[in-house]
Each structure stands twice: as C-alpha cells, then as structure tokens.
Short mmCIF file of the C-alpha atoms (twelve columns), coordinates in Angstrom:
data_MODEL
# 
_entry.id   MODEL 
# 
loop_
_atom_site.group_PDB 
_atom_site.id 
_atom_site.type_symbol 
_atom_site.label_atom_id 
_atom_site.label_alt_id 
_atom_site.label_comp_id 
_atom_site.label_asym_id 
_atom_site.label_seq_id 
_atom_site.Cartn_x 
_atom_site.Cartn_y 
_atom_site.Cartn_z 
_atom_site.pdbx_PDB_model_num 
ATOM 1  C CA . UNK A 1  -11.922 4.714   -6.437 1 
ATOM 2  C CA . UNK A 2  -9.866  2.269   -8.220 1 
ATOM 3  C CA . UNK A 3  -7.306  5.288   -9.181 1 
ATOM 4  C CA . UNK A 4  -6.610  5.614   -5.820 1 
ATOM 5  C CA . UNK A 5  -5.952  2.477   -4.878 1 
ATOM 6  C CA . UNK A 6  -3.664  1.959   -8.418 1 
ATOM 7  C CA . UNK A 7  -2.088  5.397   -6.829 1 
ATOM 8  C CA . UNK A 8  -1.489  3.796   -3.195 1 
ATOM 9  C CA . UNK A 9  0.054   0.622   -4.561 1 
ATOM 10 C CA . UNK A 10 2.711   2.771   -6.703 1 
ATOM 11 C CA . UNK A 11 3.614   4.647   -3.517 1 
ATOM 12 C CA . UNK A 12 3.843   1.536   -1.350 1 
ATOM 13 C CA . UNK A 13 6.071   -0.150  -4.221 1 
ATOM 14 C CA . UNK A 14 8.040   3.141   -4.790 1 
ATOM 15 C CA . UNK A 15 8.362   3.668   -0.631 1 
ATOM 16 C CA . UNK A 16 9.468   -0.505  -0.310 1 
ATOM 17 C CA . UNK A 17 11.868  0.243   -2.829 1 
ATOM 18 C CA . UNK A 18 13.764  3.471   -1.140 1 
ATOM 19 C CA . UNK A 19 13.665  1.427   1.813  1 
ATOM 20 C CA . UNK A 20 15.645  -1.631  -0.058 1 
ATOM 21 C CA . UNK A 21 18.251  0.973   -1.537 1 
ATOM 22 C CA . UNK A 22 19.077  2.542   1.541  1 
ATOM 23 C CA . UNK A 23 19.033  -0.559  3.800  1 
ATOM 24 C CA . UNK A 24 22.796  -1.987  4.680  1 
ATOM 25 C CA . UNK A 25 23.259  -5.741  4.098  1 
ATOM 26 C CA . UNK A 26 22.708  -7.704  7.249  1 
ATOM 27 C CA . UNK A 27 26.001  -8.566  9.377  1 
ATOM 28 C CA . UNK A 28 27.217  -11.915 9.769  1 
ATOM 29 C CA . UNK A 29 26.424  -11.651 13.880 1 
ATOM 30 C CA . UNK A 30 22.830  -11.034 13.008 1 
ATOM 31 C CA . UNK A 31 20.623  -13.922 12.139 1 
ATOM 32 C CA . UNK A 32 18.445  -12.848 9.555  1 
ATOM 33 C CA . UNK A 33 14.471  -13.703 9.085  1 
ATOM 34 C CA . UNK A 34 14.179  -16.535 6.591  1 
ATOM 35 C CA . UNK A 35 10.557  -15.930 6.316  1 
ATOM 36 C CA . UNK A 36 7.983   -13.202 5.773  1 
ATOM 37 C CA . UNK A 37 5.903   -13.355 8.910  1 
ATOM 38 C CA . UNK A 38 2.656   -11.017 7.239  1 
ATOM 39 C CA . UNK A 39 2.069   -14.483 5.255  1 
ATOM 40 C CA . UNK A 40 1.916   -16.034 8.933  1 
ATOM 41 C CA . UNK A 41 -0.208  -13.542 10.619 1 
ATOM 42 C CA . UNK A 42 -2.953  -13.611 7.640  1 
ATOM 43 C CA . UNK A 43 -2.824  -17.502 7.669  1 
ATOM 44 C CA . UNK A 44 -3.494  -16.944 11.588 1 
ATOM 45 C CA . UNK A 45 -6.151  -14.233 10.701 1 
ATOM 46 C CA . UNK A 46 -8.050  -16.377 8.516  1 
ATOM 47 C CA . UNK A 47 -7.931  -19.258 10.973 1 
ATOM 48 C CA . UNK A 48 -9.134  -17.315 13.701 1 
ATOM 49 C CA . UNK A 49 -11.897 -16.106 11.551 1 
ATOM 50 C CA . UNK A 50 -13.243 -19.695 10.450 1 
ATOM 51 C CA . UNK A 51 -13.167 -20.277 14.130 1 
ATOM 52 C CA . UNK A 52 -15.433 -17.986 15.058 1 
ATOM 53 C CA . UNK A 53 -17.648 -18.387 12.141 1 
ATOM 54 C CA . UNK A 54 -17.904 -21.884 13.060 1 
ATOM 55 C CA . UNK A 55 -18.642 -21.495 16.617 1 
ATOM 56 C CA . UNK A 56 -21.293 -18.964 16.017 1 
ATOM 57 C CA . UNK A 57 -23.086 -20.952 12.811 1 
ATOM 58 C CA . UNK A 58 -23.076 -24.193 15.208 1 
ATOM 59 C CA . UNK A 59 -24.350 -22.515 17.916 1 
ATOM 60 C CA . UNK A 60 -27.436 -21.104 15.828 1 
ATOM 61 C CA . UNK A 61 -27.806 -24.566 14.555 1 
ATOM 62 C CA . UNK A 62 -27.802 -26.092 18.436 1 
ATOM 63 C CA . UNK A 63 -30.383 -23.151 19.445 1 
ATOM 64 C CA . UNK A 64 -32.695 -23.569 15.908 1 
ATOM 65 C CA . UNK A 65 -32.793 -27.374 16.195 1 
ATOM 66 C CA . UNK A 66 -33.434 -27.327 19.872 1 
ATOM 67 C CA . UNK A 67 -36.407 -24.435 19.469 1 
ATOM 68 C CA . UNK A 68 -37.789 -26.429 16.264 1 
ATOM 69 C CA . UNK A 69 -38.074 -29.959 18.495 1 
ATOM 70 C CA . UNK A 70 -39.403 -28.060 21.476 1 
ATOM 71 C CA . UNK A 71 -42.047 -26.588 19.391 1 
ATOM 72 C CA . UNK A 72 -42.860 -29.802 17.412 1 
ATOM 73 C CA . UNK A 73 -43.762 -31.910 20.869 1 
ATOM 74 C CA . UNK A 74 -46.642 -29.609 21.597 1 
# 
C-alpha cells in the first residue's frame, strides 16, 4: 500500500513538473495569484469540520445533562 502511494506522489511531482515546463510566463496585463488558494480551502475545511464537531459534541452534552437531571429528580 505504501508503494503505491510513494508511486502516486512521483507521478503527481513528475505531472506538476511537465506542467511548469510547458507553461508560458504570465503577461504583464494579467494579474497573477500571489497565493496558493488549496492552503485556504483546507484551512476552511478544517474550520468547518471543528464546527460541526462542536455543535454535535455540545448538543450531546445539552441532551445527556438534561436526561441525567430529569432522571435524578425522581
């Protein structure tokens, strides 16, 4: 399993690499990105994700804590 992920990563490296040869330096007229936006989109991911997680953990907590004192009056 890990050979084929070792085997992906060359290809993706040797693949970005074509791609960099054969692209044409940007024109002046064309502003160019200044930043990677994958590094924005996982930051966004993982945000999104501790969201959730947080909103369902606090929500068990709300329903646990409200079933334990409902059961400890009778």
């Amino acid at each position: 399993m890990a050979i084929y992920f070792i085997r992906a990563k060359r290809a993706a490296t040797e693949q970005a690499r074509r791609r960099a040869e054969t692209m044409r330096p940007a024109s002046t007229s064309q502003p160019r990105d200044m930043f990677d936006r994958g590094i924005v989109m996982e930051f966004a991911a993982v945000i999104f994700q501790v969201f959730w997680l947080s909103l369902f953990s606090g929500t068990f907590l709300l329903l646990f804590a409200w079933t334990f004192r409902s059961l400890s009056f009778r």
